[in-house]
C-alpha positions as CSV (number, residue, x, y, z in Angstrom):
1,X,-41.7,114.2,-8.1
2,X,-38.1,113.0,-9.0
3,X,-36.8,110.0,-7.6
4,X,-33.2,109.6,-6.5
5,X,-31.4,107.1,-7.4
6,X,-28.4,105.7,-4.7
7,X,-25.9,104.2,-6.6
8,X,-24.4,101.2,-4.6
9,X,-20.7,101.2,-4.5
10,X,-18.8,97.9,-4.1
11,X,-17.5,97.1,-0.6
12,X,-14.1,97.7,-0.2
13,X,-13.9,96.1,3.1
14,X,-12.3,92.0,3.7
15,X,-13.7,90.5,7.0
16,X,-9.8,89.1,8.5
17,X,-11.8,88.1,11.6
18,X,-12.4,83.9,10.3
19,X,-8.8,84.0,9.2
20,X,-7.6,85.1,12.9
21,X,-9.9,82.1,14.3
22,X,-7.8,79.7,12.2
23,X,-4.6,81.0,13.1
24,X,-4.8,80.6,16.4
25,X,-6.4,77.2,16.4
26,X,-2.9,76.5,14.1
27,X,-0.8,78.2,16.6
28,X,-2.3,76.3,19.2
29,X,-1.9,73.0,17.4
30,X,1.5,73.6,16.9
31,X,2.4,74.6,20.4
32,X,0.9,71.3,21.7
33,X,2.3,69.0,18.9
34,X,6.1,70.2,18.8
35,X,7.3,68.8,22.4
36,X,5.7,65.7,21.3
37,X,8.6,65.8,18.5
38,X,11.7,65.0,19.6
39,X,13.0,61.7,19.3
40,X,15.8,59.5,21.3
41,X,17.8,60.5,24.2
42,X,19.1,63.5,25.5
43,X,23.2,63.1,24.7
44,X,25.8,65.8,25.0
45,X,26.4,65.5,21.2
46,X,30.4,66.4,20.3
47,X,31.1,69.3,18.4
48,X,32.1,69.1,14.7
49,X,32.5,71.3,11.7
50,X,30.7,69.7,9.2
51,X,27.8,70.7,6.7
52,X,24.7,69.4,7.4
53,X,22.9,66.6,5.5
54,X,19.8,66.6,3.7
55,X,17.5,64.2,5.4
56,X,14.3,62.8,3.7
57,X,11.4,63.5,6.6
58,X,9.4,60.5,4.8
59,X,12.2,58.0,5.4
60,X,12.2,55.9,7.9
61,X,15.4,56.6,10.7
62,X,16.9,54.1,13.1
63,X,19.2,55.6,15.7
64,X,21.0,54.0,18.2
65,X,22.6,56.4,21.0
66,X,25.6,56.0,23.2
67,X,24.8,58.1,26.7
68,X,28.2,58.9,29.0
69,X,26.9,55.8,30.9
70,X,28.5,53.7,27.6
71,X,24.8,52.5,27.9
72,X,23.2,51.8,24.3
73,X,19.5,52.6,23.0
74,X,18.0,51.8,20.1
75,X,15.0,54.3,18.8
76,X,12.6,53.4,15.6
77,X,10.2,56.0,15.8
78,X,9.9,56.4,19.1
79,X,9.0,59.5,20.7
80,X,9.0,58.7,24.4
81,X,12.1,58.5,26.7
82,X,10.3,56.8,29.2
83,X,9.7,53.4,26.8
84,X,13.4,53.2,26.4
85,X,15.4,51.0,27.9
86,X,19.3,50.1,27.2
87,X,20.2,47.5,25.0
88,X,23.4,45.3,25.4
89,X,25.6,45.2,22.4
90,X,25.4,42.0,21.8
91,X,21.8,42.0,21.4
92,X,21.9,45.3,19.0
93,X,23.2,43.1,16.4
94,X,20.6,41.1,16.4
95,X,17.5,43.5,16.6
96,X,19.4,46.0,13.8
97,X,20.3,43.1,11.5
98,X,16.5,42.4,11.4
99,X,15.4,45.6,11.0
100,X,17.8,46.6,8.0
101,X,16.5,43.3,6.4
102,X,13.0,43.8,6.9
103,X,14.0,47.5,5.2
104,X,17.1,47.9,3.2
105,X,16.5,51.9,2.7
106,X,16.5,52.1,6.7
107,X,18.3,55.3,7.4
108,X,20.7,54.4,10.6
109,X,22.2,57.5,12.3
110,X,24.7,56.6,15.6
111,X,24.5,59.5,17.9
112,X,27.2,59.3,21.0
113,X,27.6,61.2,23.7
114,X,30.7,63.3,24.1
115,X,32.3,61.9,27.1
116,X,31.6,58.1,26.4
117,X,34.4,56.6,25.1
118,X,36.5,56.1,21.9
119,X,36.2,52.1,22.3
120,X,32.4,52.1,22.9
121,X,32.1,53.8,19.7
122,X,34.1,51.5,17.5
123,X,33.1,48.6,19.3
124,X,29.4,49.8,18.4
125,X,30.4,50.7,14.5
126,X,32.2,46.7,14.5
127,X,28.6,45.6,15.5
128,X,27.0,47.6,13.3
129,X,28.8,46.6,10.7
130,X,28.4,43.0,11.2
131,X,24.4,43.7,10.9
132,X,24.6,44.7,7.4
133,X,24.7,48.7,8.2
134,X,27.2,49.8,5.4
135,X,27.5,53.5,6.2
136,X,25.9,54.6,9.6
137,X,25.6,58.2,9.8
138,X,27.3,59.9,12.6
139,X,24.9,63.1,14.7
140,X,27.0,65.8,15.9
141,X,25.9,69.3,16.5
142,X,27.5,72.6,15.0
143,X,30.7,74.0,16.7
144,X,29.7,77.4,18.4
């Protein structure tokens, strides 16, 4: 009697079934975790044609927002419109000339809203300047 030998052939098959677990756990993660992102207030930036700067995400941002209301805001990491209230001028000085000296690298960016007006801004830059902020950057969005 003659035995038959089966020869085995390797698999050719991958299992993609783990790999679609993980992606949706990711998507899902994502989805929750992106409206948590946005920072500041909601301002109707003005329109400008400009290139857009390269921001480091590990550096650490200040921006302080005028709204239509010519009512300032400062944000440091915040992530919650509800915590914010408005700041006088006067007292913006003080909290940004702290900040910048507790951390000289501080990234300040001044976003305004379009219909607040020309002497709010400068009025805020003047302040600004006092504090030790030598070049604020300025948020605008892209002209459409």
């Amino acid at each position: 009697m003659e035995t038959v030998r089966k020869r085995r052939r390797p698999m050719a098959e991958i299992n993609v079934v783990p790999y679609i677990d993980v992606m949706l756990v990711l998507l899902i993660v994502f989805m929750v975790t992106a409206p948590l992102l946005t920072q500041g207030l909601k301002v109707d930036l003005p329109e400008a044609n400009s290139e857009p700067m390269e921001v480091d995400e590990n550096a650490e941002t200040l921006v302080v927002s005028i709204t239509a209301d010519e009512e300032f805001y400062i944000s440091l990491g915040s992530t919650q419109e509800e915590e914010q209230e408005p700041v006088a001028l006067e007292a913006i000085g003080d909290q940004v000339s702290r900040i910048v000296a507790a951390n000289p690298q501080i990234q300040v960016y001044v976003e305004g809203d379009a219909q607040s007006s020309y002497s709010t801004f400068i009025s805020l830059m003047t302040v600004l300047q006092t504090a030790g902020v030598a070049s604020p950057n300025l948020i605008t969005k892209p002209l459409e």
